[in-house]
C-alpha positions as a printed NumPy array, in Angstrom:
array([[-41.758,  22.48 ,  15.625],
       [-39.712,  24.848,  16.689],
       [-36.63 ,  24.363,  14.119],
       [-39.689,  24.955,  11.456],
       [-40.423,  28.082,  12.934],
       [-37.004,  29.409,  13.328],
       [-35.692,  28.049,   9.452],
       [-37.676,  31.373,   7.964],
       [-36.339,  33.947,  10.257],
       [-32.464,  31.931,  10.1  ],
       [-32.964,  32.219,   5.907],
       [-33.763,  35.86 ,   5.788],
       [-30.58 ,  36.658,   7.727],
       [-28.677,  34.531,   5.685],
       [-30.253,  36.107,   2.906],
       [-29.406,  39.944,   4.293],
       [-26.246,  39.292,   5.471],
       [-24.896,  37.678,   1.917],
       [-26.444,  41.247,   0.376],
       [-24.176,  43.239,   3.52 ],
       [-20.644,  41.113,   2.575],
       [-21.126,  41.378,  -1.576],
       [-17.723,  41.942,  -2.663],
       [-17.258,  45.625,  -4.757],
       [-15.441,  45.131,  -7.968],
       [-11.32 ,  45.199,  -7.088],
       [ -9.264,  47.854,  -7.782],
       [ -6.278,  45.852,  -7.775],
       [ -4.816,  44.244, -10.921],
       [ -2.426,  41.242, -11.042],
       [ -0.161,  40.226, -14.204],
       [  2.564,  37.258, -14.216],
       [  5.753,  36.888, -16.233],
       [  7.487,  33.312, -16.922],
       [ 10.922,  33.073, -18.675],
       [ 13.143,  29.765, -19.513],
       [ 15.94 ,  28.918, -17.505],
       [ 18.417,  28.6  , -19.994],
       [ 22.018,  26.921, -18.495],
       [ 23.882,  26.588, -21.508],
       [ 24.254,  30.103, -21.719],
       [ 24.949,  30.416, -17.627],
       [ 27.643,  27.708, -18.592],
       [ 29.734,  29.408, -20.805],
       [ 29.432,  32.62 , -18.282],
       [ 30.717,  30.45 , -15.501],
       [ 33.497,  29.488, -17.044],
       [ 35.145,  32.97 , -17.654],
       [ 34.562,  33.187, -14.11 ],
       [ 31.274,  35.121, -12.988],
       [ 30.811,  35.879,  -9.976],
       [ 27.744,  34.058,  -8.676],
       [ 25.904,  37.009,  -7.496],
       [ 24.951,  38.659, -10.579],
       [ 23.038,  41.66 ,  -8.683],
       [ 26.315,  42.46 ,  -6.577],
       [ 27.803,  45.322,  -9.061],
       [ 24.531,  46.719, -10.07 ],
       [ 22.882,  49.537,  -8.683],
       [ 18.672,  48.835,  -8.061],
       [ 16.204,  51.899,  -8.837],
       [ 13.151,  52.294,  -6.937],
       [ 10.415,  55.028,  -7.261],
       [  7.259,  55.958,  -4.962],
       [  4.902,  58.354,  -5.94 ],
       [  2.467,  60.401,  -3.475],
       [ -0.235,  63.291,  -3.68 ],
       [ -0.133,  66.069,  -1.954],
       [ -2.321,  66.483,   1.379],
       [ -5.54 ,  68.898,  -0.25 ],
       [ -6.058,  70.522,   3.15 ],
       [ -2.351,  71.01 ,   4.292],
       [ -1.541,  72.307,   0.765],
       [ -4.52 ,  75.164,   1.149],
       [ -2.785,  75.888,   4.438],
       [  0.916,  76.152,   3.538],
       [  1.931,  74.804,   0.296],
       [  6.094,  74.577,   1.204],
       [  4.642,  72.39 ,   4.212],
       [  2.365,  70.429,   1.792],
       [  5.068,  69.869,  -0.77 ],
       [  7.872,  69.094,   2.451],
       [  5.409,  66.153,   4.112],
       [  4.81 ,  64.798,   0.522],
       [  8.741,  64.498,  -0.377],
       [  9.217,  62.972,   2.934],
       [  6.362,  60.344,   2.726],
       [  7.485,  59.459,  -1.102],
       [ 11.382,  58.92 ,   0.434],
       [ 10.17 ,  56.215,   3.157],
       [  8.042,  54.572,   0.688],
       [ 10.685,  54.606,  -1.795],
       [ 13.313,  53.042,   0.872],
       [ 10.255,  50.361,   1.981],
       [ 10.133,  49.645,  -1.776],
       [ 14.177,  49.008,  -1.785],
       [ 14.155,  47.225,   1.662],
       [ 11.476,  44.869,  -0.158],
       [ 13.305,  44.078,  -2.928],
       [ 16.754,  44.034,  -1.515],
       [ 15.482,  41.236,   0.443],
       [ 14.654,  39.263,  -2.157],
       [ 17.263,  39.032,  -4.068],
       [ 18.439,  35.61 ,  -4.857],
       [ 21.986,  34.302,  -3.171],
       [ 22.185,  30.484,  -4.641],
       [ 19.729,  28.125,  -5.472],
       [ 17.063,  28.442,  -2.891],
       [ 17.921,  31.188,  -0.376],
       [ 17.431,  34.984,  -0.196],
       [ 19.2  ,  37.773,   1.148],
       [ 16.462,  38.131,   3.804],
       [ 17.385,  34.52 ,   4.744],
       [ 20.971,  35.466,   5.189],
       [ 20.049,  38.723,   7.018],
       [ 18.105,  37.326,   9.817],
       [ 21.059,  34.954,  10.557],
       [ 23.766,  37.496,   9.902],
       [ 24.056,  40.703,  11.624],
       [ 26.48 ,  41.916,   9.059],
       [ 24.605,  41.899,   6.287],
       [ 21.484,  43.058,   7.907],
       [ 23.817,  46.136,   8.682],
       [ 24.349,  46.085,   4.974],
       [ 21.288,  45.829,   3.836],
       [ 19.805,  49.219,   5.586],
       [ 23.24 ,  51.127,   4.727],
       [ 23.013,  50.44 ,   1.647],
       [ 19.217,  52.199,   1.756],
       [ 20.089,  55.089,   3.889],
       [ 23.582,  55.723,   1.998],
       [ 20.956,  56.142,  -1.45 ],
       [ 20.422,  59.742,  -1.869],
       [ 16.745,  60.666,  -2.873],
       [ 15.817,  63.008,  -5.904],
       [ 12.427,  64.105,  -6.02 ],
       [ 10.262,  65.339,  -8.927],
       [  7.03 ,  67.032,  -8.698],
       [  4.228,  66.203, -11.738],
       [  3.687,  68.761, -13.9  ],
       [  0.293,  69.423, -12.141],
       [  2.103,  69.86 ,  -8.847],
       [ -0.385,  67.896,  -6.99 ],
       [  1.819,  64.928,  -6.938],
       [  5.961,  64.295,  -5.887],
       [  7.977,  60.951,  -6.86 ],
       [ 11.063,  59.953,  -4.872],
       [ 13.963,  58.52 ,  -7.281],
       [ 16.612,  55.967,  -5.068],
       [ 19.879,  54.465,  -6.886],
       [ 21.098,  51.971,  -4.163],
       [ 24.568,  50.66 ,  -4.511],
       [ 24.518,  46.638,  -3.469],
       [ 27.706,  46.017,  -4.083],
       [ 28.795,  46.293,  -0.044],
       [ 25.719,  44.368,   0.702],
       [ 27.144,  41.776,  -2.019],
       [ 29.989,  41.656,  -0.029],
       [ 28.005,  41.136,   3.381],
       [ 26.466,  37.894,   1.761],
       [ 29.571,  36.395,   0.855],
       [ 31.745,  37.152,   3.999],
       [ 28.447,  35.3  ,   5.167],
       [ 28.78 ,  31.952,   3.062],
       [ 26.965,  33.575,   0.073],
       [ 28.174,  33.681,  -3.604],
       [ 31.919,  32.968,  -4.343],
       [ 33.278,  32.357,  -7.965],
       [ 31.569,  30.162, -10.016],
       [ 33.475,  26.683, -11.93 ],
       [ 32.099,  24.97 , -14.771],
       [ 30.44 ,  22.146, -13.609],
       [ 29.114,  23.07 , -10.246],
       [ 26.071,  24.512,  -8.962],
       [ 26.701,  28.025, -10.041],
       [ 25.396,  28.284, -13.535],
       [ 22.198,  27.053, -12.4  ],
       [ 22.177,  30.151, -10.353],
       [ 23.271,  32.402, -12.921],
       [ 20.36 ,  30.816, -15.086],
       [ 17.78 ,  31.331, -12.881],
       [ 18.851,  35.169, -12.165],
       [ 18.845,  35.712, -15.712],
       [ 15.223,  34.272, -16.134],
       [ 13.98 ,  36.438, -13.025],
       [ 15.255,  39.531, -14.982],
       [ 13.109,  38.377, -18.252],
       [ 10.02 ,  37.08 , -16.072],
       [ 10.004,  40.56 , -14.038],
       [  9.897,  42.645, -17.42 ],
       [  7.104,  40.466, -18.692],
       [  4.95 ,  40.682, -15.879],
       [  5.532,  44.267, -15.779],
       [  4.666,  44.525, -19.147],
       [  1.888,  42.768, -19.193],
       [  0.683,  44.666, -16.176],
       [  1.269,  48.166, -17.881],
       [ -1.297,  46.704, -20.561],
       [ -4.285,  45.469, -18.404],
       [ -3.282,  48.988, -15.988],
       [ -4.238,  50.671, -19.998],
       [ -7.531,  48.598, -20.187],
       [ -8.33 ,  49.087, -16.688],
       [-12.168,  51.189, -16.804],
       [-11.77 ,  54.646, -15.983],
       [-14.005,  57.356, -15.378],
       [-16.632,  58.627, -18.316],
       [-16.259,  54.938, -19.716],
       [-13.177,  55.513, -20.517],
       [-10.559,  53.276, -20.213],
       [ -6.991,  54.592, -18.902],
       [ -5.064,  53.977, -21.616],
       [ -7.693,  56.589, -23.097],
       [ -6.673,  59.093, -20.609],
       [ -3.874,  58.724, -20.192],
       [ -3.488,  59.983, -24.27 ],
       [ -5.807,  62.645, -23.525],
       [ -3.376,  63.758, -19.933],
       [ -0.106,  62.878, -21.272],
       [  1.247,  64.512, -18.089],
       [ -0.147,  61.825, -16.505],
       [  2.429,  58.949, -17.79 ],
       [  4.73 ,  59.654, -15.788],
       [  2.351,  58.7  , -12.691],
       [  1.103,  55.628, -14.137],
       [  4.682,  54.766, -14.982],
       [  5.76 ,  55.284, -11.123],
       [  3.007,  53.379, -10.315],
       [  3.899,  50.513, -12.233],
       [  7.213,  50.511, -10.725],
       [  6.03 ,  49.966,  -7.465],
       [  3.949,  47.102,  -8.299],
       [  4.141,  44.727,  -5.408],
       [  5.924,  40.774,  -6.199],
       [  3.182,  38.738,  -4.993],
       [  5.159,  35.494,  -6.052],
       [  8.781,  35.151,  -8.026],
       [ 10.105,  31.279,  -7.69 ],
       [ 10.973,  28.397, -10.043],
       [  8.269,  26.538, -11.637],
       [  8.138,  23.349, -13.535],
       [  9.464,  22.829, -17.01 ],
       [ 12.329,  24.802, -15.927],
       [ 11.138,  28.127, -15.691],
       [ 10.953,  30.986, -13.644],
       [  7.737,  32.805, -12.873],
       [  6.878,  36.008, -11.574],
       [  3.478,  37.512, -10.294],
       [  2.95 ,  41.457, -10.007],
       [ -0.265,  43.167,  -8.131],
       [ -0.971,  46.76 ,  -7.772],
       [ -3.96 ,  48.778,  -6.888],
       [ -5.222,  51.181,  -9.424],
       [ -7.411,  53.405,  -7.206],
       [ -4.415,  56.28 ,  -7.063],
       [ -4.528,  56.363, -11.095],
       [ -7.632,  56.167, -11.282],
       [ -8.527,  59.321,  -8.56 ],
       [ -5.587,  61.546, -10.315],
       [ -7.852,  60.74 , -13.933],
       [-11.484,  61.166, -11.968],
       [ -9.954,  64.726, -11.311],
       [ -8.741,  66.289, -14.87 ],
       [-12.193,  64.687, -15.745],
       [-14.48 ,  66.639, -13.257],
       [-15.451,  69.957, -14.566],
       [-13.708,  73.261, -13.153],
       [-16.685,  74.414, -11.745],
       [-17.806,  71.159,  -9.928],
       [-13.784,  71.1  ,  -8.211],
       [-14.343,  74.558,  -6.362]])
């Protein structure tokens, strides 16, 4: 008798609280990249010697982009301008510390995995980051500042093999499969990003517009959205069957999409 009187009551809050938790529509867009692994072509770059970590001579690029604080920039725009540079630098060097860790050192381990057992090349790792000299450049609206960092990973290269990493490769062992799969990563990362950059253009915007729309109509705009695509976050990047390599990219468009919700709000309706 009593579970029939309560089964009403225990519906209707099942019923309200359902209506509470109802998900908004996500801001964040995801976008995935596979490429072959192709070892015939490692092979014949193993045997005139390659050094099996391909990164270790190349320099990495990051980017962050921020905005500049509204009410600190009405109070002192140097000090606005000053907090945002320094804000875009650390995100920059999280970016780099991200993807510094994974990079790939053999078959199945990471330069994270040899950091947290090697002191060394943890060492290396965040000298390499703090020996990257920022550059900063301010959109052409001033209400936003990008931090550029080139970091050298050739002394962290050297880290990982003091550590057991790397070493010369010989035809016939292990060491085109790595050169493989790094050369697949490279492909799958630009594919993902690409493909990314086009659902980021058919993302809604504001005005039922889409962004790719605005983004013609604010071409000062492109080179946020490119920053922003930059920084997308690697949700996943591993080998897959069929011999391949696949990649999985996420970002959140909410800052493009406030920057466009701006240049489309009338003067008068800003002040």
């Amino acid at each position: 008798m009593t579970l029939r009187r309560l089964s009403p009551v225990v519906l209707l809050f099942a019923l309200l609280l359902g209506a509470c938790v109802k998900p908004a529509s996500s801001t964040l867009i995801t976008a995935s990249g596979v490429a072959p692994i192709e070892e015939t072509h490692a092979s014949d770059a193993a045997s005139s010697g390659t050094e099996s970590l391909a990164w270790a001579g190349e320099v990495l690029a990051v980017s962050a982009t921020v905005d500049l604080d509204a009410q600190r920039r009405q109070e002192s725009e140097p000090l606005a301008l000053a907090a945002a540079r320094l804000l875009a630098r650390d995100r920059a060097r999280s970016s780099a510390r991200e993807k510094l860790r994974a990079l790939q050192v053999g078959e199945r381990a990471t330069v994270a995995r040899f950091a947290e057992r090697d002191a060394a090349v943890a060492d290396a790792l965040e000298a390499a980051i703090a020996a990257a000299t920022p550059t900063w450049e301010e959109s052409s609206d001033g209400n936003s500042v990008t931090a550029e960092l080139d970091v050298e990973l050739r002394a962290l290269g050297e880290a990982v093999r003091a550590a057991g990493g790397g070493g010369e490769t010989r035809p016939g062992d292990s060491s085109a499969t790595i050169l493989a799969e790094a050369a697949a990563q490279r492909v799958a990362f630009e594919r993902a990003r690409e493909e990314l950059g086009r659902r980021l253009l058919a993302f809604p915007g504001p005005n039922g517009q889409t962004v790719g729309d605005l983004l013609r109509k604010y071409p000062s705009e492109q080179s946020a959205a490119q920053a922003w695509l930059f920084n997308a976050r690697t949700l996943m990047s591993r080998r897959i069957a069929g011999d391949r390599w696949k990649i999985v990219l996420e970002a959140d468009t909410t800052p493009v999409i406030r920057r466009l919700e701006v240049l489309e709000t009338p003067v008068e309706e800003r002040r």
